[in-house]
N, C-alpha and C positions, 0 to 999 in steps of 0.2 A: 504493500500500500504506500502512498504514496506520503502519506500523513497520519498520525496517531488518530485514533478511535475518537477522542476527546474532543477532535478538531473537523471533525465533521456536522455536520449540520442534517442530522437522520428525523424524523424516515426522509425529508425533501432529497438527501443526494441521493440515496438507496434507486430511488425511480430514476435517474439519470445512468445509471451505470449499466455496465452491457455484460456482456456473457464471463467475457473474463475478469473484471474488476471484480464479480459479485463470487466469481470465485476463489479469487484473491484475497474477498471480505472473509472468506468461511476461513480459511487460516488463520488472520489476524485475530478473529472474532474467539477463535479456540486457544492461540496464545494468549492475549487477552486476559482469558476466562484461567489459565491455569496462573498468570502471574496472579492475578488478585487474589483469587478463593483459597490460593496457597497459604494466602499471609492472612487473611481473614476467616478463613472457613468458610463451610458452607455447603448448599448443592452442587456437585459438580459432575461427576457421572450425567445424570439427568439430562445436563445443559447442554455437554462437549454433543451428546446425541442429536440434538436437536437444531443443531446453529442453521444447515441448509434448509430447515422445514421453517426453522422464521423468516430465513432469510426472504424464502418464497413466498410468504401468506405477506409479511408486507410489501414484497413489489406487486405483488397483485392485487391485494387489500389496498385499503385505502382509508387506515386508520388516524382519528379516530370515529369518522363517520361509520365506514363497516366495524363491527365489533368485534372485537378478539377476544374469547375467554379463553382463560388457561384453569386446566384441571389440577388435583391440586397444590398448582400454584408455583411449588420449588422447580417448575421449568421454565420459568419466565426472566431469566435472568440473560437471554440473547434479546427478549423481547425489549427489556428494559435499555438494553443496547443500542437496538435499534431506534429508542423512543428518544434519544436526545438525554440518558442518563448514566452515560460511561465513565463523566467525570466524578461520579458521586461511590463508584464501586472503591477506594480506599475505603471508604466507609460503610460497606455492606454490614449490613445486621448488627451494627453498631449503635449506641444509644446516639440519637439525634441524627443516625446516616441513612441510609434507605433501605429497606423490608427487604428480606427472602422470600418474600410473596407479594402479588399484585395487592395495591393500594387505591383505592379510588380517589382518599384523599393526598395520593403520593404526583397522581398523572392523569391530565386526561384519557391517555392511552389505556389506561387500568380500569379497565370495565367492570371488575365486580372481585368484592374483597374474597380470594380462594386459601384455600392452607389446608381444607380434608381432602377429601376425595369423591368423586362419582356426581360431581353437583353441574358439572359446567352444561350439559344437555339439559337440563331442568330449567336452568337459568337462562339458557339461550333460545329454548322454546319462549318465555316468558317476555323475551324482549320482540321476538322473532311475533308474537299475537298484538303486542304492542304497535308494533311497527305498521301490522296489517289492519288494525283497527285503526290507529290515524293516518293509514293512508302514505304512510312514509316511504323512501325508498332507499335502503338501504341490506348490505347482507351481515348478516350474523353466522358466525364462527367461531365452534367449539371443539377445541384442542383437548383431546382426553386421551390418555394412555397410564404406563409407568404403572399399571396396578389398580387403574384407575376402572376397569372395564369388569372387573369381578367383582365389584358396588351393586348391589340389586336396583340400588335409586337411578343408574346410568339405564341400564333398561326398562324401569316403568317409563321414563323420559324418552328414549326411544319409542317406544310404542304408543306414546301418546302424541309424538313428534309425527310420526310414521301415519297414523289415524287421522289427524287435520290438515295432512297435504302441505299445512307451512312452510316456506320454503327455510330450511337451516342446515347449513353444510357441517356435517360432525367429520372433523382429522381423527381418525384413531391414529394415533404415535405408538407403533408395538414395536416396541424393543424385547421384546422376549419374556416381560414382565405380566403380560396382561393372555390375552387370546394366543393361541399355536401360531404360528407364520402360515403360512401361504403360499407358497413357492415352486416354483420349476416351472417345464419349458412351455407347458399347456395355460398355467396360470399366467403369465408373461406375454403370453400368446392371445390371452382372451382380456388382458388389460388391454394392450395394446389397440385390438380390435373394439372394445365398449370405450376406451377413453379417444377416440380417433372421431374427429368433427365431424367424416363421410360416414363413421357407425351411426351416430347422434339423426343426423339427416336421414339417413336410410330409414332407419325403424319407425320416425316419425313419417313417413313418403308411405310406405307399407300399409301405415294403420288409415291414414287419410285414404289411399286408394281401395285396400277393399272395403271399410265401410261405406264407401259410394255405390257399391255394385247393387244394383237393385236386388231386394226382397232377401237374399242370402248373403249382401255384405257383413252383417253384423253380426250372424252365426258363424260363417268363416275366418272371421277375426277371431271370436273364442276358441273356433278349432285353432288357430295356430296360436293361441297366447298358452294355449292348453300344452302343445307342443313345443312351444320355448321353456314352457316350464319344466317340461320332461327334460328337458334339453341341460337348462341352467342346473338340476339336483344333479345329473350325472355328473355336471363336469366343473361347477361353479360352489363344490362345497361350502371352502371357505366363507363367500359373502352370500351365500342362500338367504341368512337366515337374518340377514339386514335388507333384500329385498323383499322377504315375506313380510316384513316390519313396515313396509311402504317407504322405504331408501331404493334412491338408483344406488348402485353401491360399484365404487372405482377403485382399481387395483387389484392386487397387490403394486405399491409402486416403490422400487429402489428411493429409501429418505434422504440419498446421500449424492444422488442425482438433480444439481438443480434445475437442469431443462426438464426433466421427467416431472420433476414437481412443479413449475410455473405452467406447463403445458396442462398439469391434470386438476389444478386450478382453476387456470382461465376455463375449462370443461366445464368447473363445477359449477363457476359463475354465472353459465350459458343455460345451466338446468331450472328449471321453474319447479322443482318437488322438491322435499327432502333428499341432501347428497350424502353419502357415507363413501370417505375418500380413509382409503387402508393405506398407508403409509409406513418401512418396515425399514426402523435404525436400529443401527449400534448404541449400546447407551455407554457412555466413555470413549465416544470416538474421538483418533487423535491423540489419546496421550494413552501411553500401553498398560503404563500400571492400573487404571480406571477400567481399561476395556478387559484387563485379566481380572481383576479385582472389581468387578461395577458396583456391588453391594457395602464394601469396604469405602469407596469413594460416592453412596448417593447421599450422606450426608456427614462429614469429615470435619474435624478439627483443623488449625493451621499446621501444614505440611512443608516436608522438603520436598517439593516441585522434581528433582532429581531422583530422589529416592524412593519418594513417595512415603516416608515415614513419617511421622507426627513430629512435631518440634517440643512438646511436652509428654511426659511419662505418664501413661493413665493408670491410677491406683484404683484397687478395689473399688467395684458399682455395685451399686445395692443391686442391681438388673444381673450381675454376674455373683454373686451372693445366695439370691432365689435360684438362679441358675443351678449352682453346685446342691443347696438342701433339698429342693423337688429332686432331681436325678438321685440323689441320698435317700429322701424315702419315699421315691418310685423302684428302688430293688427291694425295696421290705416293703409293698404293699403294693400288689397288683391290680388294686383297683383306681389307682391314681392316675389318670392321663392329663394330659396337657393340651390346652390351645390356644393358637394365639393368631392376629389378624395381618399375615404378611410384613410379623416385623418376628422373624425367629431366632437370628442374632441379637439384635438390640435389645430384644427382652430376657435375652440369656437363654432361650432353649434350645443352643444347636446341639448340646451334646446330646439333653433329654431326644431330641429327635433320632439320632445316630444311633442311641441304647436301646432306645424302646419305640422303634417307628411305627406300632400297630396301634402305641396307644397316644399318639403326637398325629396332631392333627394344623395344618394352616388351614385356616377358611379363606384366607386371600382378604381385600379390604370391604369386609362383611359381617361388620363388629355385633350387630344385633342379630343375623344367623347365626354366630358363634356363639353368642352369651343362648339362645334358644337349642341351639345344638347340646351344648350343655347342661341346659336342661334336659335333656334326652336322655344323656348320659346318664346324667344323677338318676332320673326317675328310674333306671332301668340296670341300677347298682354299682355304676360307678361312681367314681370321686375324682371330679375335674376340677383341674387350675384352669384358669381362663386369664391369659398375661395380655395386658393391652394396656396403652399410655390413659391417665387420665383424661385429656382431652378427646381421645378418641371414643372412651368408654360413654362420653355423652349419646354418643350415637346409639346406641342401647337402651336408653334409658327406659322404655317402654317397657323391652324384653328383662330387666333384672327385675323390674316390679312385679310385672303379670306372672311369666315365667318363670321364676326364681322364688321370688320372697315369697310371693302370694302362696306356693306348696310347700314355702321352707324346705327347699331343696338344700343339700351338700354342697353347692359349689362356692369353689374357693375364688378370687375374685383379686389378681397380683396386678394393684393398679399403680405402673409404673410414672415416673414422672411426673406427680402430685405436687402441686405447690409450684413456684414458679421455677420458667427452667434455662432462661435467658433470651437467646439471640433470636430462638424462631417466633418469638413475638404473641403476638394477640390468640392468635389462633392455637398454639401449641401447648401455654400455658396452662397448667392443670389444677386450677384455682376454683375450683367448682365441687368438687366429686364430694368433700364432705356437707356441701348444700344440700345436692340432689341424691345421698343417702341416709343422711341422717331419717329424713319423714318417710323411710319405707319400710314397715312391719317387716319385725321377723329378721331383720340385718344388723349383723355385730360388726366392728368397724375397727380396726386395729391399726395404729401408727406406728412403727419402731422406730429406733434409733441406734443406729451400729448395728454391725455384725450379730451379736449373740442376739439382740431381741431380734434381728428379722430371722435368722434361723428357729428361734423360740415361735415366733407369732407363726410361723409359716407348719411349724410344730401342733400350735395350737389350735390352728383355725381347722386342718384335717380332722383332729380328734372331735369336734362341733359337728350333731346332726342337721345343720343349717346352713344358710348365706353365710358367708365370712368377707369383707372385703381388707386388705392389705394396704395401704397405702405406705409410699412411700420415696423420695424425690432422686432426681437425677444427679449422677453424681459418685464422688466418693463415699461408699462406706468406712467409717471409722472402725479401727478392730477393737479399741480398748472404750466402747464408748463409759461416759460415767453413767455409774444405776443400774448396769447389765444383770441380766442372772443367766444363767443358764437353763432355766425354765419359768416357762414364763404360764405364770396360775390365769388368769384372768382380770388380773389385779392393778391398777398403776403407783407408783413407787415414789413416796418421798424422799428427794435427794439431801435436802436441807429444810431445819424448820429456823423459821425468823421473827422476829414481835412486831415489826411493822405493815410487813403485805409477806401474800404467799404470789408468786407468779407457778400459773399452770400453763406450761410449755408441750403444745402437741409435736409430736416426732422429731424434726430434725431441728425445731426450734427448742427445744431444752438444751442443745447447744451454744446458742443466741442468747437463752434466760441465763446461763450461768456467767456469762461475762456483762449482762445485765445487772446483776448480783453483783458483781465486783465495781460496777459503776457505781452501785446507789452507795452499797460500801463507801467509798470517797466523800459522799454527802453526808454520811451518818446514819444512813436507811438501812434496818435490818431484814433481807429478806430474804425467805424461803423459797422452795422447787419444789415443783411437784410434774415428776415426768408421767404426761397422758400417753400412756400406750391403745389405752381401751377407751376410743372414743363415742362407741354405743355397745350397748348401753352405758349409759351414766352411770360409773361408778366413783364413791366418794368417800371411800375407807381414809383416802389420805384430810378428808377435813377437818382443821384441828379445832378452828373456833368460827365460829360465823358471824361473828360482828369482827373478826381481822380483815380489811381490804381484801380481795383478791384478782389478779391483773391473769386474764387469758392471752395468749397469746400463738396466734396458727400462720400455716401458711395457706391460706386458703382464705376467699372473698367473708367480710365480714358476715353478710347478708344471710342469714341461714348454718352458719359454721354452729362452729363450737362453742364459741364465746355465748351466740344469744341462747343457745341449749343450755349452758351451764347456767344463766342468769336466769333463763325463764325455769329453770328447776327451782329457783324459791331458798336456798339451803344457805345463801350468803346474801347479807346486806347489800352491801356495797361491789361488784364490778365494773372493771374495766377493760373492755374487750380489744386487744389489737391485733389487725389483719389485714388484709388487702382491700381497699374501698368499692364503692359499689360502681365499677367502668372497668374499661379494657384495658389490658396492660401493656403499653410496648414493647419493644424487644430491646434491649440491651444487657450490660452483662448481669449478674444476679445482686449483686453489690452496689451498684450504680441505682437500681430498682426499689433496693430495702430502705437504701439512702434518701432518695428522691422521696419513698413514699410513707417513709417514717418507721419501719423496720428494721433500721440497724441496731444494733446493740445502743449505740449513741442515741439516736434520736429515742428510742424508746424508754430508755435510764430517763431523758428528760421529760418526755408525755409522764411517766410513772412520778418522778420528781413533784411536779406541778399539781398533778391530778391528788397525790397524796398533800401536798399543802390548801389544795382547795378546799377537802373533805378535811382536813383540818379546823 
């Protein structure tokens, strides 16, 4: 290129450039992407995949009038490129620098705020009825792959796409991750032939000419639509079953091909129905370590770009903690299986799957079939872990109340990444799950902190004929945490008592409380710990006097946590509840967040400082 990324003026030059600039852009676009996310983190695999499929949809789009959804989300970082915001990636996912996922309030270009999965065909129906209801002209397109297509909500949305005729072009991006490929010389052979202007032409010239043939044109038409169909099941597996859905459906097409893709674009753009354009990349193209590794690299810490190794040592995860005690006692109890939603690394089950693959189960990103599958299980004498991130575990919500609580089933419930988790922002943050468990009968609710209590809680929740959920955050597990036992009764544990306030610290914040403790210390404030391991049922062995102050303290949105539970229980005068406020939380690092939001050890020594002189 002729000039750095920064220094162009996107998407305006993107439409001036010709066959080979735009080829030349996919290189820069991939160095680029491995200089920055190296030094920042981040999504990377995902992106390097995808750089020629942006590159195409905006010289052919014409954003931000035509609409571009990205599925979800952590693939939008060529798109962000393209949008005139190259110069803002030092500061990716950085507090005050720009999102790992599209923002509405980041870019006009950011059509709708994504970070799950299987949403952008719902959404794009919605804009796509909008558009045709006033009368507007424009195309909407919805970029879904990476995992994204084994979402049950991406096919009701098809099908209801597919039933109103409205015109919305869906990219499937299958990198290997989502649907089988599609490939060889017959499938190549029949893109070719349905994605080709003279096929387009033909078949429309066909259906016009014998329905004109008097009294038998429109019966001879069904004879032959009846016979294309015969035709398309023998040889058209692959996308059958996106034209039964009411999709013309295009491809399979090379995603690494940019003629191939502007050509089977401009096609889609040509079509008046629903398009379903099959699109088939590498996810880590371009840099070898990602393309050997794609899983290792789809979302990564700062890296040596070289090596491909981490620039920081990762100690013990709670995620690899759970990991090693499920596989512990899944050999002494057969009826223990595992499932989790297309994250089997990240949540620590890859050995469990290796040891015991009959009872490890991936549902792929299909968090509320999982948690109901589990039900299945339990009802039918097993005892299932079900490991999913908090935030994701929202998507469920239905299925753990109805399905789960409602017959106080067995299943164990390892909800990882609780409380906040930094860089990936709004969406990923797992500041929710003790809201929306607390109010559901029949569910006991366990917080650990360190090694021994998450191996104990994970001990005790199996031994429980009911719901057990585990929460617990992202992150180092500490090995010697304070207050451990090595069995853990059901009970939470006074670390210290004090004559001023007791602070009740849930899970990984009784590490927070105790140098809370040493702040107030300095002022003259004597006060007490009380680590909540068992956050449902309410237990309260540890309360020693109920006219002494008591300050709760979680990681998790005020609104329904902990704190209003323990207060609306009656048993203390006076609380003070601190946790995350009632809005959406950025992304920056975790420290920068507690800081800003009154969380740190500091700030919250001083809220307890004051609030104790007030009630004074």
């Amino acid at each position: 290129m002729s000039k750095p990324l920064t220094e162009y003026h996107f998407p305006a030059d993107l439409k001036e450039m010709n066959a080979e600039q735009l080829e030349l852009l996919s290189y820069e676009i991939r160095e680029f992407l491995l200089e920055k996310v190296s030094k920042t983190g981040g999504h990377l695999a995902s992106n390097l995949g995808i750089v020629e499929l942006t590159i195409a949809l905006h010289k052919v789009f014409d954003s931000p009038k035509d609409k571009l959804l990205w599925d979800v989300g952590h693939q939008s970082y060529v798109h962000k490129i393209l949008t005139g915001r190259a110069g803002e990636f030092d500061h990716l996912r950085q507090m005050g620098g720009i999102s790992g996922f599209p923002k509405i309030k980041e870019s006009i270009h950011d059509m709708f705020d994504t970070g799950h999965s299987s949403t952008s065909v719902s959404a794009a129906a919605g804009m796509a009825a909008a558009r045709d209801i006033r009368k507007e002209n424009y195309e909407v397109i919805a970029v879904i792959g990476d995992g994204s297509m084994t979402g049950g909500m991406a096919f009701e949305a098809l099908n209801n796409v597919g039933a109103s005729k409205s015109k919305v072009i869906v990219v499937l991006n299958d990198n290997g991750m989502s649907i089988s490929r599609n490939i060889g010389g017959l499938s190549q052979h029949l893109s070719k032939l349905r994605t080709s202007k003279g096929y387009m032409r033909f078949k429309n010239a066909v259906k016009q000419s014998v329905n004109r043939i008097p009294l038998i044109g429109g019966e001879l038409y069904t004879d032959l639509s009846h016979a294309k169909d015969r035709l398309k099941y023998a040889l058209l597996s692959g996308g059958v079953i996106f034209e039964e859905l009411g999709f013309t459906y295009l491809g399979p097409v090379n995603g690494h091909n940019l003629s191939e893709l502007i050509e089977v674009l401009e096609t889609a753009k040509k079509i008046s129905d629903p398009v379903f354009v099959h699109i088939i990349t590498q996810k880590g193209k371009g840099y070898r370590n990602a393309e050997q590794n794609p899983d290792k690299f789809h979302g990564i810490a700062p890296f040596d770009a070289e090596t491909g190794s981490l620039l920081s040592p990762q100690n013990t995860s709670y995620s690899a903690v759970f990991g090693d005690e499920v596989l512990k006692l899944a050999k002494q109890d057969e009826h223990i299986a595992a499932i989790t939603a297309a994250m089997c690394d990240a949540t620590g089950l890859s050995r469990f799957s290796q040891k015991f693959p009959e009872r490890f189960f991936d549902v792929g990103i299909a968090e509320a079939h999982g948690v109901t599958f589990a039900a299945g299980l339990a009802r039918s004498g097993m005892h299932p872990v079900v490991a999913i991130y908090s935030s994701f575990l929202q998507r469920a919500y239905d299925q753990i109340l109805e399905d789960v609580c409602l017959m106080k089933l067995p299943v164990v419930f390892a909800v990882d990444r609780a409380g906040i988790v930094g860089a990936d922002g709004e969406t990923h943050h797992g500041l929710f799950d003790l809201s929306y468990m607390l109010p559901m009968p029949n569910m006991t609710i366990l917080a650990p902190y360190g090694q021994d209590q998450m191996r104990a809680a994970l001990q005790y929740a199996l031994a429980q004929n009911g719901p057990v959920a585990i929460r617990y955050p992202r992150g180092e597990c500490p090995e010697i945490p304070i207050g451990s036992d090595t069995f853990f009764s059901g009970k939470n544990v006074r670390l210290y008592s004090g004559r001023d306030v007791d602070i009740w610290a849930v899970g990984r914040m009784t590490e927070t409380a105790c140098r809370i403790r040493t702040l107030l210390a300095e002022k003259g404030i004597d006060a007490g710990i009380v680590d909540v391991i068992r956050v449902k049922p309410m237990e309260l062995s540890c309360l020693e006097d109920p006219d002494r102050p008591v300050v709760t303290i979680e990681d998790n949105v005020l609104t329904g946590g902990f704190g209003q539970a323990f207060a609306a229980a009656g048993y203390c005068h006076r609380v003070l509840s601190l946790g995350w406020p009632d809005s959406f939380i950025e992304h920056g690092s975790c420290g920068e967040l507690e800081e800003k939001y009154g969380l740190s050890a500091e700030a919250a020594a001083e809220r307890i400082g004051e609030y104790l002189e007030r009630k004074a």
